[in-house]
N, CA, C and O of each residue as an XYZ file, in Angstrom:
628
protein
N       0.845     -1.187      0.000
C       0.000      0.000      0.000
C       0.886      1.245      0.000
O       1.834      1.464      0.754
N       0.417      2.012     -0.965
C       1.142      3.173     -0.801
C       0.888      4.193      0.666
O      -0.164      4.496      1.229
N       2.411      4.575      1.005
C       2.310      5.667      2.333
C       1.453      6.519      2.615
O       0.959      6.635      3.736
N       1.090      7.426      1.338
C       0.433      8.136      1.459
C      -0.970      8.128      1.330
O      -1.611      9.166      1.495
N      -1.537      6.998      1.036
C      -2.803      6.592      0.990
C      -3.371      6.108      2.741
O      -4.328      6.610      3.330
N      -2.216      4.737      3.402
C      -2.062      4.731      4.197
C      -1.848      5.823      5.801
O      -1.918      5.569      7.003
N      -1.496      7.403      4.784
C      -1.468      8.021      6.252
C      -2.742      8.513      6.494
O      -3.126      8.713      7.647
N      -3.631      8.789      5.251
C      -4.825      9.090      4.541
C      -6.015      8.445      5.652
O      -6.718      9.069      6.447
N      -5.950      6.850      5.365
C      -6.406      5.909      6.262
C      -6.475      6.321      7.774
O      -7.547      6.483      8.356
N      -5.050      6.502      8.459
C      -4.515      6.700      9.763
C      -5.223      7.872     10.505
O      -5.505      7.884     11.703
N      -5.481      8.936      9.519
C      -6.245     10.395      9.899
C      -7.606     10.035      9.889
O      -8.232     10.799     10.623
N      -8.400      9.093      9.301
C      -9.278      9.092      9.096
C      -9.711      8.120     10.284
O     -10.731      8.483     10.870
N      -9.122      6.968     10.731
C      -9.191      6.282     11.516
C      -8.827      7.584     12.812
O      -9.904      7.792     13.369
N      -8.133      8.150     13.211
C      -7.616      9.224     14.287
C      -9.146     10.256     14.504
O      -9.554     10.725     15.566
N      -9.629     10.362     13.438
C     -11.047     11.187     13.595
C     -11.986      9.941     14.423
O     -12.107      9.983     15.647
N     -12.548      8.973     13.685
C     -12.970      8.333     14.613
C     -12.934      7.741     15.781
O     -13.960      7.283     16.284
N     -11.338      7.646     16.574
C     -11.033      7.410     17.598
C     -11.368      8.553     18.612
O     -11.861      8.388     19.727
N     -10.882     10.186     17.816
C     -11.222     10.728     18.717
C     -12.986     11.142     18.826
O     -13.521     11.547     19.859
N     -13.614     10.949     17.648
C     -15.170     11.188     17.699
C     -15.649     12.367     17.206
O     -16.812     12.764     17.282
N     -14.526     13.030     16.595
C     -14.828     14.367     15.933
C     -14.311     14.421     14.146
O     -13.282     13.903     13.713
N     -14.854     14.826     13.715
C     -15.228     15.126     12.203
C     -14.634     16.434     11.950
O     -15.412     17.137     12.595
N     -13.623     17.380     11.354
C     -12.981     18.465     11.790
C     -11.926     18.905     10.898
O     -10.995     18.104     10.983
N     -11.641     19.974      9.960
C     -10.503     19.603      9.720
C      -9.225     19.773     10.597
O      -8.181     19.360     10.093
N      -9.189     20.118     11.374
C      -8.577     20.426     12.440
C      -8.006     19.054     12.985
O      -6.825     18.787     13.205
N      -9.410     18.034     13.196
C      -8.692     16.804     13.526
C      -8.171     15.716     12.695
O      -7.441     14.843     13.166
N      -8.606     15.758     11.224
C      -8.430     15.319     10.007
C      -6.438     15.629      9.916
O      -5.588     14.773      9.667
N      -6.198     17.190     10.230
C      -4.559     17.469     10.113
C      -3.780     16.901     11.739
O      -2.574     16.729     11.914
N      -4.823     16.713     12.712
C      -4.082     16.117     13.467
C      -3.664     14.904     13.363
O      -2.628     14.522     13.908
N      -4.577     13.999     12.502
C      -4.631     13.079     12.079
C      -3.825     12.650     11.205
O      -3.587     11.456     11.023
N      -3.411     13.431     10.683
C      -2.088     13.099      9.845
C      -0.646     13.446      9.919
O       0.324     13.021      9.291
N      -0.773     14.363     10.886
C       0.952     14.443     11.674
C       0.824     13.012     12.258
O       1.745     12.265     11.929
N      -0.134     12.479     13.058
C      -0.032     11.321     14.130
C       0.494     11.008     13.171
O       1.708     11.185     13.068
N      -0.449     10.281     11.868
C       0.296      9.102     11.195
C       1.255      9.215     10.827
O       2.122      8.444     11.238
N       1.611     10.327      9.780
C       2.752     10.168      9.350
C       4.377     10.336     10.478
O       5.525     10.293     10.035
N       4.094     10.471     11.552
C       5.002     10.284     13.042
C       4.807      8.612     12.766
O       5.750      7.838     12.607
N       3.732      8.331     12.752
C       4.284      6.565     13.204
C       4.689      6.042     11.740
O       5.614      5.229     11.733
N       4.041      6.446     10.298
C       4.720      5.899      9.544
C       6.625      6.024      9.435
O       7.474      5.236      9.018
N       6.698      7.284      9.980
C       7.551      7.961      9.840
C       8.930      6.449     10.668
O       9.798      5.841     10.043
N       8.526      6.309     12.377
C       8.935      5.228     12.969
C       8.930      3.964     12.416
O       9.617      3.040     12.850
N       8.210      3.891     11.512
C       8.374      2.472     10.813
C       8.646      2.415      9.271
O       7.988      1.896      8.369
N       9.903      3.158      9.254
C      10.090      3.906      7.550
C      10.722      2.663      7.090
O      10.728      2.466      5.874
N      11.415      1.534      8.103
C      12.452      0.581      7.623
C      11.325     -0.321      7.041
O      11.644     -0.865      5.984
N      10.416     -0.522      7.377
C       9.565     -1.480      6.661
C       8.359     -1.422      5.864
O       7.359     -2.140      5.844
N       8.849      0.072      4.918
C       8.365      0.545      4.103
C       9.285      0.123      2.832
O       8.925     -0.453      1.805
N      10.649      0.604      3.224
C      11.852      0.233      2.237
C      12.119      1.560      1.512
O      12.224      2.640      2.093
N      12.233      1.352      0.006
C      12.633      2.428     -0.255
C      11.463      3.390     -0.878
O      10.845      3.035     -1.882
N      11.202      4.622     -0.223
C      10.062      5.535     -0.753
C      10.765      6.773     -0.431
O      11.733      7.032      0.285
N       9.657      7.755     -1.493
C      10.129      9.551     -1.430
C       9.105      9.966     -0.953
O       8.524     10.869     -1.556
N       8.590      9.479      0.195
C       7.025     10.107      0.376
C       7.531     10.644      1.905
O       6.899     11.550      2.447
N       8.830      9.971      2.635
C       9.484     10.529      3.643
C       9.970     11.902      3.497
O       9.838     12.805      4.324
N      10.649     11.974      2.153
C      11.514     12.959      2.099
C      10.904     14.511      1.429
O      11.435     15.619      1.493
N       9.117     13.957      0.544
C       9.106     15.226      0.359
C       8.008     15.451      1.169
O       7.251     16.415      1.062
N       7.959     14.934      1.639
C       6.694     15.690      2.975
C       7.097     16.943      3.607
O       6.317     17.895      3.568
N       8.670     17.089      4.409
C       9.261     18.206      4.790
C       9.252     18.889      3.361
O       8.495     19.843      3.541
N       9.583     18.925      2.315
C       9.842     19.737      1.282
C       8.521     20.575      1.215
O       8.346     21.727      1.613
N       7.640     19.731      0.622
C       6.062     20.540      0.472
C       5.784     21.719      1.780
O       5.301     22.850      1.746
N       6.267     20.979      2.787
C       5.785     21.889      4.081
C       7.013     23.382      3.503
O       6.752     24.534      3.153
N       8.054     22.794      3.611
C       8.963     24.378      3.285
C       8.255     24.916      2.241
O       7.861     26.083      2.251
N       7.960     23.710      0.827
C       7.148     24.770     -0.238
C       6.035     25.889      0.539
O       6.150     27.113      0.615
N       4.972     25.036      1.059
C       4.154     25.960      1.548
C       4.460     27.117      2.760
O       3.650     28.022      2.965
N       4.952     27.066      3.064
C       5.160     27.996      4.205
C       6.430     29.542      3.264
O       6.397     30.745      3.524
N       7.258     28.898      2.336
C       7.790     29.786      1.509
C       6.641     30.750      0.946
O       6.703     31.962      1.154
N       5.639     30.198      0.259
C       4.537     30.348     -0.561
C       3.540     31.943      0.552
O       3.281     33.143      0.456
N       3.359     30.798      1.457
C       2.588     31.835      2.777
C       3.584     33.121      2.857
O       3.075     34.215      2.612
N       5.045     33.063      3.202
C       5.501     34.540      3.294
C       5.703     35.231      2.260
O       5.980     36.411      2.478
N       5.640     34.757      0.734
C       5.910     35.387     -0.272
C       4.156     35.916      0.035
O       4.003     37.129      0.180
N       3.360     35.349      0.092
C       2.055     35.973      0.106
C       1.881     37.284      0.716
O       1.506     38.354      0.237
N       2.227     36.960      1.837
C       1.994     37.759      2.723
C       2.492     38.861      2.713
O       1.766     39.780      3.092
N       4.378     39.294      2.136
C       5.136     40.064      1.571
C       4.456     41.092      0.810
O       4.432     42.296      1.066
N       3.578     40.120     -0.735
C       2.926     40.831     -1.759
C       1.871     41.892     -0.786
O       2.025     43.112     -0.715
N       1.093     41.327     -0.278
C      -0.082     41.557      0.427
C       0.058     42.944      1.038
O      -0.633     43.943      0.835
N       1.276     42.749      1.958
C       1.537     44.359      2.990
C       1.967     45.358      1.967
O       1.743     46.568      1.994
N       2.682     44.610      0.971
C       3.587     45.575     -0.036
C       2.062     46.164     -0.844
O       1.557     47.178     -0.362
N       1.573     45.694     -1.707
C       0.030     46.304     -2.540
C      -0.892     46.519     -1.447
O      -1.980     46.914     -1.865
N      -0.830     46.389     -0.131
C      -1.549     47.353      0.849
C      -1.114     48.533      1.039
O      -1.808     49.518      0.787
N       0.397     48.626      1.626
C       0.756     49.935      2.250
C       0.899     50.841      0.738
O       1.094     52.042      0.928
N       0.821     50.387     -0.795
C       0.910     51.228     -1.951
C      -0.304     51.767     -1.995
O      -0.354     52.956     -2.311
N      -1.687     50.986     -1.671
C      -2.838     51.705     -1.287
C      -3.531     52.610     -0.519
O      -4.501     53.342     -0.715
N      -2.722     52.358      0.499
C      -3.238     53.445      2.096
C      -1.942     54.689      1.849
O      -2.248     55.711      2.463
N      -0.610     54.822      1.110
C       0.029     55.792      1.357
C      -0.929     56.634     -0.019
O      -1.703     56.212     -0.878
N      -0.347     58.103      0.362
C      -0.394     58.880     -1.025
C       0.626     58.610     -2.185
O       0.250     58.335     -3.324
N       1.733     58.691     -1.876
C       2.537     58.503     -2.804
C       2.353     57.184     -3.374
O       1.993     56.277     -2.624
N       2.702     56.794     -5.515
C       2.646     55.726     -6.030
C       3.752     55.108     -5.813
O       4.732     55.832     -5.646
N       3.914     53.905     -5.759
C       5.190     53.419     -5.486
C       5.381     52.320     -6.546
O       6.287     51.490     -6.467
N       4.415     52.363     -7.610
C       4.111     51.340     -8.463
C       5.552     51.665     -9.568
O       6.120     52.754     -9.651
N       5.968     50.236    -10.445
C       6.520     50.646    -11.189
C       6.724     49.099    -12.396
O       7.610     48.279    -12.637
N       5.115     49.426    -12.943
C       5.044     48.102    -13.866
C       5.079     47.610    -14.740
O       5.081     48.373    -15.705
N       5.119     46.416    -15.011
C       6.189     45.820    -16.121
C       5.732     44.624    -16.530
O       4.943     43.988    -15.832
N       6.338     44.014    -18.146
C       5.787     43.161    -18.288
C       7.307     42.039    -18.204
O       8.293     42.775    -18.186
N       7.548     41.175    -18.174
C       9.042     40.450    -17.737
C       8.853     38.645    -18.813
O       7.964     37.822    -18.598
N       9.480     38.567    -19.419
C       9.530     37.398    -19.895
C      10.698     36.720    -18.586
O      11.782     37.196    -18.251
N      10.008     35.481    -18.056
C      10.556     34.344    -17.376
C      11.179     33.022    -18.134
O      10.499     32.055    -18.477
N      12.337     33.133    -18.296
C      12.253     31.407    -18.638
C      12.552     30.771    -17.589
O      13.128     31.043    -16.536
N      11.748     29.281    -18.337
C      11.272     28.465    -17.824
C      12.146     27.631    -17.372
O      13.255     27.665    -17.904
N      11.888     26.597    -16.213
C      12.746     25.381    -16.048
C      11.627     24.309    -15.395
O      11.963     23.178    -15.045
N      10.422     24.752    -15.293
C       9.350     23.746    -15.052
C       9.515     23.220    -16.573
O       9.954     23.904    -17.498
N       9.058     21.802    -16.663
C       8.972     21.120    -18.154
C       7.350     20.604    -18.285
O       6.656     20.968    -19.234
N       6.944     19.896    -17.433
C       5.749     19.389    -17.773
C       4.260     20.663    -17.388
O       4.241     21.718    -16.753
N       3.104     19.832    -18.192
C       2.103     20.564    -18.516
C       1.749     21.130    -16.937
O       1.471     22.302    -16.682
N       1.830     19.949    -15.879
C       1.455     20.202    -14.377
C       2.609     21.751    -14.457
O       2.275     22.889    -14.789
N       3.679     21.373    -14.124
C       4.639     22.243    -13.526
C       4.396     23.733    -13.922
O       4.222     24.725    -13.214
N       4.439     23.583    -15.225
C       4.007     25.099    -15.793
C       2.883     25.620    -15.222
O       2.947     26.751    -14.739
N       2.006     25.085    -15.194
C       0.592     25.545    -14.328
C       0.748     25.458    -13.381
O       0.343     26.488    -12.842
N       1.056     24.930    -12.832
C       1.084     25.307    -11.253
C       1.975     26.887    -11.054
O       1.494     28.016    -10.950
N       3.213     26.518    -11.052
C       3.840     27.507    -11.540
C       3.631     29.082    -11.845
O       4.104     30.068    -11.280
N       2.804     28.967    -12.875
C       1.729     30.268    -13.468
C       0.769     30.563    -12.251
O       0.805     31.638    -11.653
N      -0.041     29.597    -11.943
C      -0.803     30.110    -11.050
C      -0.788     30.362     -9.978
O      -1.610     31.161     -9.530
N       0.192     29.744     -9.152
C       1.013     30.563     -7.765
C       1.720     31.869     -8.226
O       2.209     32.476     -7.274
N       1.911     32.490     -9.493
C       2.403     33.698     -9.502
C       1.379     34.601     -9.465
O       1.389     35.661     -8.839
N       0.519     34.182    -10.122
C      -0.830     35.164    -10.466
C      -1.575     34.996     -8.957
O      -2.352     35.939     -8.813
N      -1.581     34.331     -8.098
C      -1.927     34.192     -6.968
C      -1.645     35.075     -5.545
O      -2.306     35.454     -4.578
N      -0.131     35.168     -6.069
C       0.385     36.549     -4.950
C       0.251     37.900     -6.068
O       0.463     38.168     -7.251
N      -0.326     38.615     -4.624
C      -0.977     40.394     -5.351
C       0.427     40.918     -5.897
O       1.539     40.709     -5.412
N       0.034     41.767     -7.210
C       1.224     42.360     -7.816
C       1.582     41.549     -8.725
O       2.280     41.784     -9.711
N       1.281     40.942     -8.520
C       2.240     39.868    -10.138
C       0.666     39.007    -11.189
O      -0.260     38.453    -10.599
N       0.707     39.061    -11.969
C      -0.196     38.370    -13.078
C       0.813     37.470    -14.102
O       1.683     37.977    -14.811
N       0.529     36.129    -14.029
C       0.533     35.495    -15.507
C      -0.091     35.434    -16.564
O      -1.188     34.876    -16.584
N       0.640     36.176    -18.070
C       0.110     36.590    -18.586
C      -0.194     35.500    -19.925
O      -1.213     35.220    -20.556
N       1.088     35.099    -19.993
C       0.858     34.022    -21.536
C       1.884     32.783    -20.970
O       2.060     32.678    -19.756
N       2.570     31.826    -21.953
C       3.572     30.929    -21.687
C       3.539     30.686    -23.592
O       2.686     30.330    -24.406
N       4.915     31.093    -23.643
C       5.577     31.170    -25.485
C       4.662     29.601    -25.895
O       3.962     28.840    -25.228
N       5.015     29.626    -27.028
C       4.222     28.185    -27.756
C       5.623     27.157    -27.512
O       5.516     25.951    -27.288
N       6.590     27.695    -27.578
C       7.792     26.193    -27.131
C       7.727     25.907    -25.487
O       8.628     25.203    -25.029
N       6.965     26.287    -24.807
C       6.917     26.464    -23.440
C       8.015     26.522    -22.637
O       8.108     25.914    -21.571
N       8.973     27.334    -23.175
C      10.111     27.594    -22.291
C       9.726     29.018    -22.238
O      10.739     29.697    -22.405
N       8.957     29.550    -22.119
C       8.847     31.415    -21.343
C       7.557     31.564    -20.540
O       6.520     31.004    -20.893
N       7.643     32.321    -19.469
C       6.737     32.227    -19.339
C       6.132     34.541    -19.141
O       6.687     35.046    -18.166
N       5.735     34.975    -19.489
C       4.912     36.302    -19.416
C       4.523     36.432    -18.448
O       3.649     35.685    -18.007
N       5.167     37.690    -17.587
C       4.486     37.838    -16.406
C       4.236     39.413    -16.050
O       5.173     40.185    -16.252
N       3.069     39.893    -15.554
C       3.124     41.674    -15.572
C       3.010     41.671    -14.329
O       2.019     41.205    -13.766
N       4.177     42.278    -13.615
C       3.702     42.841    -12.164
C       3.633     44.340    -12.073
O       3.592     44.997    -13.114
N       3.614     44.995    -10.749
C       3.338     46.106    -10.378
C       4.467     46.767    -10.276
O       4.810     47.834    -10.786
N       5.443     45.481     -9.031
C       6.428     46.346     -8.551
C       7.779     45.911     -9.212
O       8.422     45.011     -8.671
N       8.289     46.568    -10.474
C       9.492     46.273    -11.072
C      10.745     47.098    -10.947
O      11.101     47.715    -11.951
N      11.353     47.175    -10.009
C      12.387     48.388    -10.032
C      13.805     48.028    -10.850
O      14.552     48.830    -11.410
N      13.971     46.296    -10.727
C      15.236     46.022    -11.577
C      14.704     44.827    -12.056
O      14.386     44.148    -11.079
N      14.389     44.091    -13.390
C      14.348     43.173    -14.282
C      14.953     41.700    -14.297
O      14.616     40.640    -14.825
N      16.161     42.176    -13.351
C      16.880     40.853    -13.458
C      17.103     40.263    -11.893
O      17.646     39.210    -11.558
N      16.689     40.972    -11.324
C      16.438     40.672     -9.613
C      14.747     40.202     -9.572
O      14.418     39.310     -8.791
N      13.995     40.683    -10.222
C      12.394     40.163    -10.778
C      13.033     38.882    -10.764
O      13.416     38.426     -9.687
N      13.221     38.138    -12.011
C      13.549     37.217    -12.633
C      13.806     36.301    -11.702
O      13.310     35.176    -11.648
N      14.537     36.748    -11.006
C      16.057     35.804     -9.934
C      15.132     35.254     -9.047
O      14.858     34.065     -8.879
N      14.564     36.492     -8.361
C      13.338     35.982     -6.786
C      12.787     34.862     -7.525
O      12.967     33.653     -7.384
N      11.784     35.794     -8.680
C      10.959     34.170     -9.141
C      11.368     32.633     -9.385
O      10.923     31.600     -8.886
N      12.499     32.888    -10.450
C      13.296     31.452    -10.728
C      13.409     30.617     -9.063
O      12.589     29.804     -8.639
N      14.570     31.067     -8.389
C      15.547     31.175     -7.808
C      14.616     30.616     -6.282
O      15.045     29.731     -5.541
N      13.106     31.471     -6.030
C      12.425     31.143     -5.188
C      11.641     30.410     -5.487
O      11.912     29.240     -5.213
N      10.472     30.643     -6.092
C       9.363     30.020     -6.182
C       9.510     28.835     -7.263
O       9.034     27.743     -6.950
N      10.065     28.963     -8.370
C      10.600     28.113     -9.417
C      11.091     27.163     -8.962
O      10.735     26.075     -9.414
N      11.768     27.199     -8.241
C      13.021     26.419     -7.644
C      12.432     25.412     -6.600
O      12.537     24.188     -6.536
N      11.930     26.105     -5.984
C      10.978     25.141     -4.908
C       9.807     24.054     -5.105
O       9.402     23.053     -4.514
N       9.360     25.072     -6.688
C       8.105     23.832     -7.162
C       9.105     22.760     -7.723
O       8.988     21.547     -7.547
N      10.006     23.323     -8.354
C      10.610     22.201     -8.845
C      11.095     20.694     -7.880
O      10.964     19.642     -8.506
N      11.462     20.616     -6.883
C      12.339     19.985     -5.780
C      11.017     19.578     -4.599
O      11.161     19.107     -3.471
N       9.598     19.981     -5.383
C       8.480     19.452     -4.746
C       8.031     18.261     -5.935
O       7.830     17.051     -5.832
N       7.983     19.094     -6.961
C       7.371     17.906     -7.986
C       8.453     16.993     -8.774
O       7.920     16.260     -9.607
N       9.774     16.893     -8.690
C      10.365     15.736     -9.344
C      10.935     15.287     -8.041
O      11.603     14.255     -7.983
């Protein structure tokens, strides 16, 4: 059985032990398990379901402060007087390859405020992106690759 189906099971079984329906207890339910799958990794053998579990969690929690970054940044440009905008359209290349990666990809950019995905070239190595706040082109580029790029990547292969 696969791990992750199995920790699936473990949370679901953990709701009924404790008698509550929740998602709250549904995620408690799955730290438990994956803690005990985790203790019994030797007789699993060899799997990557150990190793990217921490990854996804760094993905997401990267994801949450880049959010949150955008968020205060296209707030406090709203509540001051002064514009602080300075926008642009930026060709990205690519290093996601598959149809998933690119989309995902695209749509976590267009997801944090200030930035829109706009197209992806027909060889799908570019990807079009217009944000708000562009002060240097090649530091744009870098965060994106370098952060968010980089991270989906080392989640999904």
């Amino acid at each position: 059985m696969n791990p992750f189906l199995f920790n699936i099971l473990l949370a679901i079984a953990w709701m009924l032990l404790v008698g509550e329906v929740s998602a709250s207890t549904f995620t408690a339910g799955l730290v438990v398990g994956y803690l005990l799958l985790w203790l019994s990794r030797a007789a699993w053998g060899e799997t990557r379901y150990f190793s990217k579990i921490p990854l996804v969690v760094r993905f997401v929690l990267y994801f949450l402060k880049e959010l949150l970054i955008a968020n205060l940044k296209v707030a406090f440009d709203i509540v001051t007087p002064k514009d602080y905008m300075e926008p642009g359209i930026i060709a990205v290349p690519l290093d996601v390859e598959t149809d998933i990666e690119i989309t995902l990809f695209a749509n976590l950019v267009t997801l944090t405020p200030g930035t829109l995905s706009l197209d992806v070239s027909a060889d799908r190595t570019t990807l079009y992106v217009h944000a708000l706040y562009v002060k240097d082109v090649d530091r744009f580029r870098h965060e994106l690759k370098n952060g968010l790029e980089q991270r989906l990547i080392e989640v999904m292969r």
